[in-house]
ZAMARGU-4260 file (C-alpha; in steps of 0.2 Angstrom, whole numbers, plus 5000, padded with zeros to 4 digits):
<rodrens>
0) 6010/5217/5759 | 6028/5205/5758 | 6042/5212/5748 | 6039/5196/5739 | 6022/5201/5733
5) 6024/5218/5728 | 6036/5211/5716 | 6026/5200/5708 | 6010/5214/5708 | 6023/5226/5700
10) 6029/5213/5687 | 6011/5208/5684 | 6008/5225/5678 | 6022/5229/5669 | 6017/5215/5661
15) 6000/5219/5657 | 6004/5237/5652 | 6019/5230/5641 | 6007/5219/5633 | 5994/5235/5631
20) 6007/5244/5621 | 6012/5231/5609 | 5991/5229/5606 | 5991/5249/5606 | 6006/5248/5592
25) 5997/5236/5586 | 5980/5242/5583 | 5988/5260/5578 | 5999/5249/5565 | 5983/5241/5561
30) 5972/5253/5559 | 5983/5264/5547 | 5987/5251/5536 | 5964/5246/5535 | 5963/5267/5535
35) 5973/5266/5518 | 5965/5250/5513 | 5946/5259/5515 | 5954/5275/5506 | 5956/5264/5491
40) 5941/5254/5494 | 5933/5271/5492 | 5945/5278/5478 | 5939/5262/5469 | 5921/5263/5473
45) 5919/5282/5467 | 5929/5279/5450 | 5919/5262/5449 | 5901/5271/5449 | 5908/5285/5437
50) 5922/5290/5423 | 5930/5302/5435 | 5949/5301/5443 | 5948/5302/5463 | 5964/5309/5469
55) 5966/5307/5489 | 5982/5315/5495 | 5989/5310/5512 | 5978/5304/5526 | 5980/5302/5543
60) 5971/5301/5561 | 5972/5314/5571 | 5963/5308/5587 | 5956/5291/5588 | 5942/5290/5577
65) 5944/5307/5567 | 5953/5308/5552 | 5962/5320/5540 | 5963/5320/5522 | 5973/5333/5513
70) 5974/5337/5493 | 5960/5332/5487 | 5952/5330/5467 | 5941/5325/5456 | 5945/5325/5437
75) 5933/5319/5424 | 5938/5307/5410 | 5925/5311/5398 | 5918/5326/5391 | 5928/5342/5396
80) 5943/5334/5407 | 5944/5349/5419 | 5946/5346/5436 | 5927/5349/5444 | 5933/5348/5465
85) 5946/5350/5475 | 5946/5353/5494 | 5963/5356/5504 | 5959/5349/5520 | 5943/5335/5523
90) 5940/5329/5542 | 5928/5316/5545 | 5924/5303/5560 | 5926/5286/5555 | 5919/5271/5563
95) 5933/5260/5571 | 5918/5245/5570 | 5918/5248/5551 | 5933/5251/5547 | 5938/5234/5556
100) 5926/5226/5548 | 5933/5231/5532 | 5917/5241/5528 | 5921/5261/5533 | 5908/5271/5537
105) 5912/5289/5538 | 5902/5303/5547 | 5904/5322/5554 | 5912/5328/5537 | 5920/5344/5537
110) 5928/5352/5522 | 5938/5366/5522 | 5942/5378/5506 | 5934/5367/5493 | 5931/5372/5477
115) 5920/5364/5465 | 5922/5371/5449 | 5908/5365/5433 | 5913/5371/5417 | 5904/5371/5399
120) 5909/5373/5381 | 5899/5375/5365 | 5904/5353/5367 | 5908/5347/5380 | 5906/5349/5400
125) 5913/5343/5417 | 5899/5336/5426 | 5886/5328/5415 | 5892/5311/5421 | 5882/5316/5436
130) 5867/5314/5431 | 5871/5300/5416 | 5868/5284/5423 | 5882/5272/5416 | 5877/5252/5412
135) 5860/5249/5408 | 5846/5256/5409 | 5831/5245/5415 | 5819/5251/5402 | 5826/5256/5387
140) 5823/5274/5381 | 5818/5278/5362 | 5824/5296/5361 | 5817/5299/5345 | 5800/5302/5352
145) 5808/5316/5363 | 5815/5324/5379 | 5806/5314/5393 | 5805/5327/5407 | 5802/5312/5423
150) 5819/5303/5418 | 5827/5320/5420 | 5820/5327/5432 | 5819/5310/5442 | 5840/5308/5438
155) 5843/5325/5446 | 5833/5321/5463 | 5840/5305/5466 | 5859/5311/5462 | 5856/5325/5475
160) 5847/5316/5485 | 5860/5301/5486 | 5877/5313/5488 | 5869/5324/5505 | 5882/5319/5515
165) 5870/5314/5534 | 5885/5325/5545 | 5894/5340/5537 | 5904/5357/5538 | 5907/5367/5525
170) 5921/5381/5530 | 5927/5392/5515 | 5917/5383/5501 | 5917/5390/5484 | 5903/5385/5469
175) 5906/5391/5452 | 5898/5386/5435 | 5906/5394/5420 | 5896/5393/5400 | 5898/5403/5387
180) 5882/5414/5391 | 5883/5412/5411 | 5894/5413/5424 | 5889/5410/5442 | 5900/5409/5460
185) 5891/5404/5476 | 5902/5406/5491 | 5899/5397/5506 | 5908/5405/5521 | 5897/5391/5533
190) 5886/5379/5529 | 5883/5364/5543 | 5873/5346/5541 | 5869/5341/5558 | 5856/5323/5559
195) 5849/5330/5545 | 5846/5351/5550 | 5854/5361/5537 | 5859/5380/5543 | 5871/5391/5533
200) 5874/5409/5523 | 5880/5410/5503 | 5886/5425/5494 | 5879/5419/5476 | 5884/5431/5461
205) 5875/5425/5444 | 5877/5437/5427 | 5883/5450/5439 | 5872/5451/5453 | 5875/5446/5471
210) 5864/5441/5481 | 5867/5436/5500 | 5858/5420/5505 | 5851/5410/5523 | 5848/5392/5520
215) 5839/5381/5535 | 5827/5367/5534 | 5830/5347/5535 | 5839/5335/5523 | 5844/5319/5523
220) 5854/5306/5511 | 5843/5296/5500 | 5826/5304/5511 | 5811/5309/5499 | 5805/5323/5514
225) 5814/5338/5511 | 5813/5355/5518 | 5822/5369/5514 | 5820/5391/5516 | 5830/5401/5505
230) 5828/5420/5513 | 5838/5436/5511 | 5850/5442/5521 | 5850/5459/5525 | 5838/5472/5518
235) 5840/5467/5500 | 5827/5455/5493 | 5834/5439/5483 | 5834/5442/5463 | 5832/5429/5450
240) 5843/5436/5437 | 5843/5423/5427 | 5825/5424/5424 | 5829/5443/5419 | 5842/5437/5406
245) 5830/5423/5398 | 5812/5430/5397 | 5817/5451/5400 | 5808/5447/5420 | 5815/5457/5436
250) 5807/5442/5450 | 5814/5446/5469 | 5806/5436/5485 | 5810/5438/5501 | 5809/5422/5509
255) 5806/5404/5498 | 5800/5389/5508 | 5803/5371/5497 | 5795/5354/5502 | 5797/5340/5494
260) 5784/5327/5501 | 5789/5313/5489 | 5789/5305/5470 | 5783/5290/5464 | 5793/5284/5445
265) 5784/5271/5437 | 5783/5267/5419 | 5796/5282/5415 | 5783/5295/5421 | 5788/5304/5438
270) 5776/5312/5449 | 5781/5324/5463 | 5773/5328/5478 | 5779/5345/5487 | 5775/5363/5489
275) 5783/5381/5488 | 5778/5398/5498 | 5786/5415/5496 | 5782/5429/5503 | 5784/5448/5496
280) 5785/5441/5479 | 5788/5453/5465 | 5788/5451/5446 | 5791/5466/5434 | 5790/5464/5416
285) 5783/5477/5401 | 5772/5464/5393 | 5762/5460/5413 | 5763/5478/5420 | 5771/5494/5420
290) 5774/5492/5439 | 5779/5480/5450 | 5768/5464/5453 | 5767/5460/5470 | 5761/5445/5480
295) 5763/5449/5499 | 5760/5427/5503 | 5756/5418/5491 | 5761/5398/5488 | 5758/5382/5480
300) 5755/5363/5485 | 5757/5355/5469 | 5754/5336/5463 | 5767/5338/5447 | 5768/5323/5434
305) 5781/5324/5420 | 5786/5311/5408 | 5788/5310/5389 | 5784/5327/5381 | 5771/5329/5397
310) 5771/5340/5410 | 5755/5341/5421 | 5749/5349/5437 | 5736/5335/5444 | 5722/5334/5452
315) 5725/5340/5470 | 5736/5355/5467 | 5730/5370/5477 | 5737/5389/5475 | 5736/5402/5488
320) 5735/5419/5485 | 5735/5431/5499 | 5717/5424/5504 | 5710/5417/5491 | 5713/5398/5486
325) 5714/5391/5471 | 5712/5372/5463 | 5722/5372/5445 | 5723/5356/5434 | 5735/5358/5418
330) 5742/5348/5406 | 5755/5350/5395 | 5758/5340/5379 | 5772/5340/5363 | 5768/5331/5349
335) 5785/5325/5343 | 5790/5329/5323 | 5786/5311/5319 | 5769/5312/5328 | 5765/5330/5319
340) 5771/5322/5301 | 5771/5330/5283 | 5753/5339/5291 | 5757/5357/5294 | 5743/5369/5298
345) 5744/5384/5287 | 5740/5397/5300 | 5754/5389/5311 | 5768/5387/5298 | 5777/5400/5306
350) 5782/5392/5322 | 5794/5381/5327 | 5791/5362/5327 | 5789/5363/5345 | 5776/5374/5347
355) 5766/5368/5331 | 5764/5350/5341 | 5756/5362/5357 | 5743/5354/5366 | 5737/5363/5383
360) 5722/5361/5394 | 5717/5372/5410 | 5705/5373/5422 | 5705/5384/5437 | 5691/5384/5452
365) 5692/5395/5466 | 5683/5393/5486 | 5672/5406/5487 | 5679/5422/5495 | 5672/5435/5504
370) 5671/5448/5493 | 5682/5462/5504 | 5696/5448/5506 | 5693/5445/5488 | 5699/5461/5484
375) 5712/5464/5497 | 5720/5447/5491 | 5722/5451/5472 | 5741/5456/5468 | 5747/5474/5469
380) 5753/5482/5453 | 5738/5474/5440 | 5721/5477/5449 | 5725/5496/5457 | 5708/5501/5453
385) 5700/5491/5467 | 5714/5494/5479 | 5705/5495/5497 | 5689/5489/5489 | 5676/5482/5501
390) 5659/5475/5499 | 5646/5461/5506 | 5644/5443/5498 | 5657/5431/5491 | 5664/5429/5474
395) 5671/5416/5465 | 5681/5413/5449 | 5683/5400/5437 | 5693/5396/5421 | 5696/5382/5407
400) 5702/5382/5390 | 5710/5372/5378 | 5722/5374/5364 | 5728/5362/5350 | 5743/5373/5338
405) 5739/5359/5325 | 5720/5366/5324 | 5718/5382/5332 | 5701/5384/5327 | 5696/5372/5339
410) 5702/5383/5354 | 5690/5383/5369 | 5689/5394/5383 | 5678/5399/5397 | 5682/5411/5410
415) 5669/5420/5423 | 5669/5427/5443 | 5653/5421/5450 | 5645/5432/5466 | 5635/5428/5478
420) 5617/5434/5479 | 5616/5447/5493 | 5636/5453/5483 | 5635/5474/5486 | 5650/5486/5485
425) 5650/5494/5502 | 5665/5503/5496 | 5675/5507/5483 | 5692/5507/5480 | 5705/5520/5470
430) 5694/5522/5460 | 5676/5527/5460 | 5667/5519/5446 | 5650/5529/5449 | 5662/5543/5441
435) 5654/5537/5422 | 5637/5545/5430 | 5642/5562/5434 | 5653/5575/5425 | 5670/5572/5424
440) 5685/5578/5414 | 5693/5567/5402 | 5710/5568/5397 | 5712/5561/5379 | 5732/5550/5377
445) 5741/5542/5363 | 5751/5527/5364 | 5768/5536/5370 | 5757/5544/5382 | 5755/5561/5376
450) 5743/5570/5381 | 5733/5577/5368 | 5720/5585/5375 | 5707/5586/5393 | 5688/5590/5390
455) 5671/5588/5402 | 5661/5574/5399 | 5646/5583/5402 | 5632/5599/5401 | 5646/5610/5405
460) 5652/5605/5387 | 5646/5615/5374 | 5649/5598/5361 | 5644/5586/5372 | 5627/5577/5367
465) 5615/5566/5375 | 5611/5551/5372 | 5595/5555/5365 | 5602/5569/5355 | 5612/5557/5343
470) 5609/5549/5328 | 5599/5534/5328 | 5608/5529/5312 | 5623/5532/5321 | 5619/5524/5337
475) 5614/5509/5327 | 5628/5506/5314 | 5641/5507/5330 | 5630/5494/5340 | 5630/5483/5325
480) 5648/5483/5319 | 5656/5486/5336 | 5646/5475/5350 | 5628/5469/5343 | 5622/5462/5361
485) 5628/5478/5372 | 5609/5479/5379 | 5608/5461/5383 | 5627/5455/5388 | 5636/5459/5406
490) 5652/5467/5397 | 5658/5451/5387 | 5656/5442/5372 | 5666/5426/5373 | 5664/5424/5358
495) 5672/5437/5351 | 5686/5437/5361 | 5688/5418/5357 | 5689/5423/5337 | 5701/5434/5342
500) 5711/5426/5352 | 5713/5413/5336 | 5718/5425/5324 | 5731/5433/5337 | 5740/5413/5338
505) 5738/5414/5320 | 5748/5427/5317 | 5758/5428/5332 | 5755/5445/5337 | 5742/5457/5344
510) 5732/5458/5328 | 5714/5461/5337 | 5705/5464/5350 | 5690/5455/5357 | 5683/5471/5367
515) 5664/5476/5370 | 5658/5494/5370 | 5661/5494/5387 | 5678/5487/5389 | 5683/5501/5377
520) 5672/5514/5388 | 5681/5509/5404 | 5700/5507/5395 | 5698/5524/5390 | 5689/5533/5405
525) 5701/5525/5418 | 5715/5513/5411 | 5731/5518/5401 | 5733/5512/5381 | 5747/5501/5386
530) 5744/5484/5379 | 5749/5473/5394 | 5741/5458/5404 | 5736/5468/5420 | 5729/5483/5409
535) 5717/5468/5401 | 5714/5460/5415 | 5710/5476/5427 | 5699/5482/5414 | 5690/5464/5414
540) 5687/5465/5432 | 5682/5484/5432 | 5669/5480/5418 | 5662/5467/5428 | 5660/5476/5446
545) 5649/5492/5432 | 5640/5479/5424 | 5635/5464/5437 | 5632/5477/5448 | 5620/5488/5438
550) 5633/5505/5441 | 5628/5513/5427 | 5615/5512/5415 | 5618/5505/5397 | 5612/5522/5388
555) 5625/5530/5401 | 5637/5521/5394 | 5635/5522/5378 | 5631/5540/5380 | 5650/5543/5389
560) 5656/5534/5374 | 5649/5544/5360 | 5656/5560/5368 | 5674/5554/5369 | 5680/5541/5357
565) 5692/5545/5345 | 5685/5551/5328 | 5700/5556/5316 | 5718/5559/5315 | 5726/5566/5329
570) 5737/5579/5317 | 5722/5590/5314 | 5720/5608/5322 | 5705/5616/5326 | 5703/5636/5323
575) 5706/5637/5343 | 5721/5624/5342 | 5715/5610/5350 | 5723/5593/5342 | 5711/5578/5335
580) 5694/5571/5332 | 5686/5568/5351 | 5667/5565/5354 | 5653/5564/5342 | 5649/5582/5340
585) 5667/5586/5335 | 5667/5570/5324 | 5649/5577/5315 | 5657/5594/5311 | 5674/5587/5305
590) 5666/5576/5292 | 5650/5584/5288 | 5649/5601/5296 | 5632/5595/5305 | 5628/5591/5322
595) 5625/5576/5328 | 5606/5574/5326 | 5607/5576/5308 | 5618/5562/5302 | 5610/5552/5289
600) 5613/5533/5286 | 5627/5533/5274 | 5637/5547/5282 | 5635/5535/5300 | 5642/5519/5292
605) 5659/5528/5286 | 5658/5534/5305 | 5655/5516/5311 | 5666/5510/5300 | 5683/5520/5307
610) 5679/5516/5325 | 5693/5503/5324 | 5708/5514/5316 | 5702/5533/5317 | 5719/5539/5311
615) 5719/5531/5294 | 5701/5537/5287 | 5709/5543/5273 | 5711/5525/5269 | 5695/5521/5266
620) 5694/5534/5250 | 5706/5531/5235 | 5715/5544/5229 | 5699/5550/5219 | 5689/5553/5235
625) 5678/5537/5231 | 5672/5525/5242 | 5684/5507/5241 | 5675/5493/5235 | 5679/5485/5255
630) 5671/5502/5263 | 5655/5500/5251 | 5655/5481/5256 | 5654/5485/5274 | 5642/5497/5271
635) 5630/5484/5262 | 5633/5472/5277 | 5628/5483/5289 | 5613/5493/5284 | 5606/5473/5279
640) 5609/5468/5298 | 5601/5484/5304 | 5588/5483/5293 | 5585/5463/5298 | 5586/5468/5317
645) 5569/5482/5315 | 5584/5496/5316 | 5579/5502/5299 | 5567/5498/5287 | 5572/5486/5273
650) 5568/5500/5259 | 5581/5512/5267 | 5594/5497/5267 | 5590/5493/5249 | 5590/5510/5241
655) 5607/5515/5253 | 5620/5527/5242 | 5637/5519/5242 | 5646/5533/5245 | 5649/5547/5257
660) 5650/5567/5254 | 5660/5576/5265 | 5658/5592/5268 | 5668/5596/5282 | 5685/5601/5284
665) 5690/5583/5284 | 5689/5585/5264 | 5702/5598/5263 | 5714/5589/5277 | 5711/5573/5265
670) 5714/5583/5250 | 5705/5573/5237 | 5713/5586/5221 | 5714/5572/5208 | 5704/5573/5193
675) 5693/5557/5191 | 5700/5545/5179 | 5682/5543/5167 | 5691/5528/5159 | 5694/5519/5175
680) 5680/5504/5182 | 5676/5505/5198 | 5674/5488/5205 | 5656/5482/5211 | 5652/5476/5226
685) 5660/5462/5232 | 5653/5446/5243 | 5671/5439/5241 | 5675/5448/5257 | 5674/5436/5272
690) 5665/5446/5287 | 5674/5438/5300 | 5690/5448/5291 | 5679/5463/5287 | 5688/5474/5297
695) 5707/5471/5292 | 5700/5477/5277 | 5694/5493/5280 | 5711/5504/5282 | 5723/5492/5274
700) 5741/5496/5279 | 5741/5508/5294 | 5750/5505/5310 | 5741/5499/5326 | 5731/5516/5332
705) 5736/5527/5345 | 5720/5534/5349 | 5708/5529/5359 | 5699/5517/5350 | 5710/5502/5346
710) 5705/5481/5349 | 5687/5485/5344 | 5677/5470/5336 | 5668/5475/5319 | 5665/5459/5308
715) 5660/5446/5325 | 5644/5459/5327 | 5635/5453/5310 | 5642/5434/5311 | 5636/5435/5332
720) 5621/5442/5327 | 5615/5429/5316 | 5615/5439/5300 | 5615/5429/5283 | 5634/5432/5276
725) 5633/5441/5259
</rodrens>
């Protein structure tokens, strides 16, 4: 190459390489200046779509594409102006295309010590804007008629879903919320969004307790399909404590899986589509157990529908429990105050608004289950008795019931567990039930769970009496007040337990029982008195497996039953220092110093008729030793069913004494030393006593017992049996 021609290559390129660093300058000039530009573009956008001041401190590139903003906030205009974020350092990828084009598109965020910060008063609060639309809505709402749970719900999801950024990269990111009645940090030391996979670790601290968190799963911005697992770190489980602080409930889980499989909002009524599985659940709280509820697997695939005072599980739904599967449909309504009007039930005058306008409806249905996985798959802590439990066959259970607060009379409920034909236990559990047809000692408990005293249940006993032995007055009045289908029923009397259960939501509280003979026969034999759900519901199922099964017989039963119910106050000493009134025999002696066999009619109806509260037997006398007018009603009604039932003859009913001698130390322990008042009328007889309330009247003013023999059913026998009311 000529000297000539060099020098024109060389100038060529100087040239060209001159002229690709003025462009260089210029596009770096350029791009700077459209950087700045797309900050305000999105500046403007941000405090456009909500009352909020953006503050973006400065920014610059820190390799082609990539770059860096510093100082960050976001300060509210409304409510409570706090600042709710601030981030020191944000880098993010920006789209040299985009930004160009005058349209920025940024990706790959990382944030690095950001904190963001939601505060709340008594008034006011730093992030309600949020989830408050601003402009118009397209359907406007009429509040008045209440909360509507799909706009809500709806709001939240699609203000989440639309701020998941698609790239991101949390470093050093601090969550707090601050109320008067909570405060709650979640630190983030990493927490990555990578084409949707989400992977990170939180330190969350709520009311004082930490727990350490893995997050993974698959998100993405505006995306309906969501999947996320919440598990523990380390050996600690995660705890709700929230949950403990609101309802007084210790719940813990070892690993949560979310899905969210879509929504559908139409009409202002939202429906969700989704499902949640947790393994090593656990639940504590003195009203379900006295232990530690625990599910090992168990989940939910749910079809939820939510909308003005409506909340539903739809048609679809399925719950898993260990190994059995269940299909619930629930529905939730609220009448509004304008919908309940100036109408107010009586019985329901106590409770709030709210729950006055309360209208449920459930049904449940489960697969049928082979009956050992049945029993291997019920939760731990409430059914202990049938731990390890096996047996041939299936079972299968089913519940409904509804409820309307503004009529609670009309409350309907069915609940049942259905076995298959060739159904055997092959093995039982804990705890043997075939105990109730041998010997066995039985230890007698209050309440507090004293021990009061442990006896045979047996011939080894010199007080104990067979079946045969006993009364038939006595045998009869107890069948009749207490449970008059015993011989024919498998344990329950629906009933019963439906009457009770109304006047329990009447008066808010545990007011009576709806137990038969042989509920109370296997919660004293085997359960503790403790009034809670799984003490109920293990004696519901234990009941069943004795009765369905044919275990023991129904003189057996009754016989075990007779010889340890509670007969009289717990105070009283015997000669050898034993405490209380246990068993007929004892019962016979302390009232009447006779034995069992000779107990006449009138002396058996004041035995029937202080089943329910045992330690208040004085309360059926008044201070003269006579009979109350209530105690001589329940008498009447009584002996008139026995007698219409072929127990006893009519004549014996008619010509029945209404009033009872005892004879037996009970009439010194009750000293009855008043002189009668001869001026005095005793009241006759009354029919103004309703026998559905027969019961609450016997005993009038004593606390709930804490014998043995509490949530019996007296005044359900005579309306169940078809007697005539007085």
């Amino acid at each position: 190459m000529n000297p000539t021609t060099k020098k024109v290559l060389y100038w060529s390129l100087g040239t060209i390489g001159a002229l690709l660093l003025v462009g260089l300058a210029v596009f770096l000039l350029k791009r700077e200046q459209l950087l700045q530009y797309a900050l305000r573009q999105t500046k403007t956008k941000v405090e456009r779509k909500y009352p909020v001041t953006l503050t973006l401190g400065p920014a610059r590139f820190t390799d082609l594409n990539t770059v860096q903003i510093t100082n960050v906030s976001l300060v509210p205009r409304t409510g409570l102006q706090d600042t709710l974020l601030t981030a020191r350092r944000i880098n993010a990828s920006i789209s040299l295309r985009s930004l160009f084009a005058r349209r920025p598109v940024f990706s790959n965020l990382q944030i690095e010590q950001a904190r963001l910060v939601a505060r709340k008063t008594a008034t006011a609060d730093n992030y309600g804007f949020l989830i408050k639309r601003t402009g118009k809505t397209a359907v406007p709402r009429d509040t008045t008629k209440g909360t509507n749970y799909g706009v809500l719900l709806n709001q939240v999801l699609e203000t989440a879903l639309e701020n998941i950024p698609g790239e991101a990269d949390f470093r050093n990111f601090l969550v707090a919320y601050e109320s008067p009645r909570h405060r709650a940090t979640i630190t983030m030391p990493e927490l990555t969004i990578e084409d949707g996979d989400l992977a990170g670790k939180l330190t969350v601290v709520l009311d004082s307790v930490t727990n350490r968190i893995g997050l993974r799963g698959h998100v993405e911005q505006g995306d309906e399909n969501m999947d996320v697992q919440v598990f523990s770190q380390g050996r600690q489980p995660v705890v709700l404590p929230y949950v403990q602080r609101r309802f007084g409930a210790n719940v813990q889980f070892d690993t949560l899986h979310l899905q969210l499989a879509g929504k559908d909002f139409d009409d202002e009524r939202l429906t969700v589509r989704g499902a949640a599985l947790a393994s090593n659940f656990r639940l504590n709280h003195p009203k379900i157990s006295d232990e530690d509820v625990v599910v090992r697997r168990g989940g939910i695939d749910f079809v939820a529908t939510l909308g003005q005072n409506y909340l539903a599980l739809e048609k679809g739904t399925k719950v898993t429990l260990n190994k059995i599967v269940a299909f619930p449909q629930i529905s939730v309504r609220m009448r509004t105050p304008a919908e309940l009007g100036r109408r107010i039930a009586a019985e329901t005058r106590h409770y709030s608004p709210r729950l006055r306008g309360l209208l449920v409806s459930l049904n449940v249905e489960t697969d049928e289950v082979p009956a050992t996985d049945f029993f291997a798959s019920l939760p731990q802590g409430i059914f202990g008795a049938v731990e390890g439990m096996q047996g041939t066959g299936t079972l299968q259970y089913h519940l409904s019931a509804a409820l309307d607060m503004q009529q609670v009379d009309s409350l309907k409920f069915d609940s049942g567990l259905r076995a298959s034909r060739d159904f055997k236990i092959t093995r039982f559990g804990r705890v043997d039930l075939r105990k109730l047809n041998t010997e066995f000692a039985y230890t007698a408990y209050n309440d507090r769970g004293d021990s009061l005293k442990t006896f045979a249940v047996g011939p080894s006993n010199p007080d104990f009496v067979p079946f045969n032995q006993v009364s038939n007055y006595l045998k009869y009045a107890i069948i009749t007040a207490e449970d008059p289908r015993f011989f024919t029923h498998k344990g329950f009397m629906e009933k019963a337990f439906v009457k009770s259960a109304i006047q329990n939501i009447k008066e808010k509280r545990f007011a009576r029982g709806g137990s038969t003979l042989s509920m109370q026969l296997v919660k004293n034999v085997f359960l503790t008195r403790k009034k809670t759900v799984a003490r109920k519901a293990e004696e519901a199922l234990m009941v069943w497996l004795i009765e369905n099964t044919r275990l023991v017989s129904k003189e057996r039963m009754m016989e075990v039953y007779l010889n340890i119910i509670e007969w009289g106050p717990s105070r009283y000493r015997w000669p050898n220092g034993e405490r209380g009134v246990y068993g007929v025999t004892e019962a016979a002696r302390f009232y009447y110093d006779k034995e069992p066999a000779q107990l006449t009619l009138q002396e058996s109806l004041y035995l029937a008729s202080i089943i329910p509260k045992p330690k208040y037997a004085r309360e059926s006398f008044n201070q003269y030793g006579d009979l109350k007018a209530s105690s001589r009603y329940f008498f009447r009604l009584i002996a008139d069913i026995m007698a219409r039932r072929g127990y006893i003859p009519e004549a014996e009913a008619d010509g029945l004494s209404r009033s009872v001698n005892l004879a037996g130390p009970a009439r010194r322990f009750m000293n009855f030393s008043a002189r009668p008042d001869t001026t005095r009328v005793v009241a006759a007889d009354s029919s103004q006593f309703d026998p559905i309330n027969l019961i609450d009247l016997l005993n009038t003013g004593g606390l709930p017992d804490e014998g043995a023999n509490t949530n019996a059913p007296a005044t359900e026998g005579a309306d169940d049996n078809g007697g005539k009311k007085p």
